[in-house]
C-alpha positions, 0 to 999 in steps of 0.5 A: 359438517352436513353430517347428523349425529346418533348416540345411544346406550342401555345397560344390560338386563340383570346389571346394576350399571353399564359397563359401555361408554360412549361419545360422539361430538363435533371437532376442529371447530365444527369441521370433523366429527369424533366418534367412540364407544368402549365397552368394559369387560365387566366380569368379575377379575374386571369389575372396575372396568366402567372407569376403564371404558370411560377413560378409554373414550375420553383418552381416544377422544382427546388424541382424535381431536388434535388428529381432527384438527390436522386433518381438517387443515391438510385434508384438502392436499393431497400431498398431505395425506401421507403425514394424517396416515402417519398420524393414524397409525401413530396416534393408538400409542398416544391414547394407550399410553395416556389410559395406561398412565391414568389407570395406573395413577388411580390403582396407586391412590385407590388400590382395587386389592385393598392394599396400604402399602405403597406399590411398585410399577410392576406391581400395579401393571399387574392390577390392570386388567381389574380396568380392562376394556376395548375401543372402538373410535373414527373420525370424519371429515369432509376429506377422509375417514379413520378408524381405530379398534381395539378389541370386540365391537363392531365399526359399519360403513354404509357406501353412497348407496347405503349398503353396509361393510365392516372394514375391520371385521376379523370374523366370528369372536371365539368365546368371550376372548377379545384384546384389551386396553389393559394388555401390555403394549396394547396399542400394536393390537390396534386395527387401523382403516384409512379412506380419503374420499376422492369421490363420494363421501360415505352415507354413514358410520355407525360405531357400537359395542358388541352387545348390538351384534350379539342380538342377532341370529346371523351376521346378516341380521346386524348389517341389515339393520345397519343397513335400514336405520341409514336408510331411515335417517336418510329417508325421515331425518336422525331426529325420527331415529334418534327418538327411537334409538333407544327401544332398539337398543333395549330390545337388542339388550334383551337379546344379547343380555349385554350393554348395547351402545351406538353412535354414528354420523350421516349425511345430511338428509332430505327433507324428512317424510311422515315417520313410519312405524315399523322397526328398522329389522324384522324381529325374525332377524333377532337371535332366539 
């Protein structure tokens, strides 16, 4: 796959530990890339939600990599392509299923209320929410792109000419109300975006966790940065931006105050150029 890989996260000021999660990693023996973030809810009536969004990530992660790999050997037929977009709206059930049987399992042996009984299973659905999280997750390959998000969180496409599109966007969030993976029948909540590339691939896919978004004053803000970290890895390489990932997320962090994550794959750049020294988006565009 000609694709370079970013990965970054940062805990939000004031918190103990991160309630995000995050992968993004090679699949189908190097022919697809697998991508997700998951970002825990974190408030008190959540407050084992880091396990949640990290057997979110881990649970897409498994059920996107047999996806990544029927993709990858039907991809190339078109003809196929009606079983993968099967498979895509099929596959949240799979991992909703497998965070829920997880959960639930974890909740029996370590009761989060402190219990010594044994529960019932409804008693110990009604402790889910205790693991509550969204998610946010893709897969790529030379042939096509999906997508699936649950919840807050932004997925943003950069087109072959670098500008930024977010094809799951439902709007401005009201408030902090977001579906969770810990609601019952979660998976039919699940967005879904398919995109076969009949012609040019995209030049990138950046997932994040709504923690990066928050940061900036107006919507524009966040997909101009979009936007300029493309056009970085394009124009220096994903080595000069992944060593500067990090700051950016730190000073998004002290704009939102929230747990800020980011993962995404380009396409391969050009030779890279003498790195620049400004920063991706003018600190005008952060919120106040």
């Amino acid at each position: 796959m000609p694709w370079e890989l970013l990965e970054g996260s940062v805990t939000g000021v004031g918190k103990t530990h991160s309630q995000d999660s995050c992968a993004a990693r090679p699949a189908a023996d190097g022919g697809a890339l697998v991508l997700a973030v998951a970002d825990g809810h974190g408030a008190a009536a959540h407050f084992r939600s880091d396990l949640g969004a990290r057997w979110a990530v881990e649970e897409f992660t498994q059920s996107a990599e047999v996806f990544a790999r029927e993709a990858v050997r039907l991809g190339s037929d078109v003809s196929k392509w009606p079983i993968l977009r099967a498979h895509v709206r099929s596959l949240p059930q799979q991992f909703v299923h497998r965070w829920r049987e997880r959960a639930l399992l974890h909740e029996s042996n370590a009761p989060s209320d402190g219990a010594t009984s044994a529960r019932s299973l409804k008693e110990l659905e009604k402790r889910l929410p205790v693991y509550g999280s969204t998610l946010v997750g893709a897969v790529v390959t030379a042939r096509l792109l999906a997508c699936w998000q649950l919840g807050d969180g932004d997925i943003v496409l950069l087109d072959d000419t670098g500008a930024a599109q977010a094809p799951l966007s439902t709007g401005p969030d009201i408030g902090d109300e977001t579906d969770s993976i810990c609601q019952r029948e979660a998976w039919r909540a699940v967005r879904t975006h398919w995109l076969p590339f009949t012609g040019r691939p995209p030049r990138g896919v950046l997932l994040s966790t709504d923690g990066l978004s928050k940061s900036f004053a107006e919507r524009s803000g966040f997909l101009q940065f979009a936007e300029e970290v493309g056009a970085m890895v394009a124009e220096q390489g994903a080595a000069h931006v992944r060593s500067r990932l990090t700051g950016w997320l730190e000073q998004a962090a002290r704009h939102s105050g929230d747990d800020t994550t980011l993962v995404g794959a380009f396409a391969a750049p050009v030779p890279p150029a003498p790195p620049a020294t400004t920063t991706p988006t003018s600190p005008a565009t952060w919120e106040d």
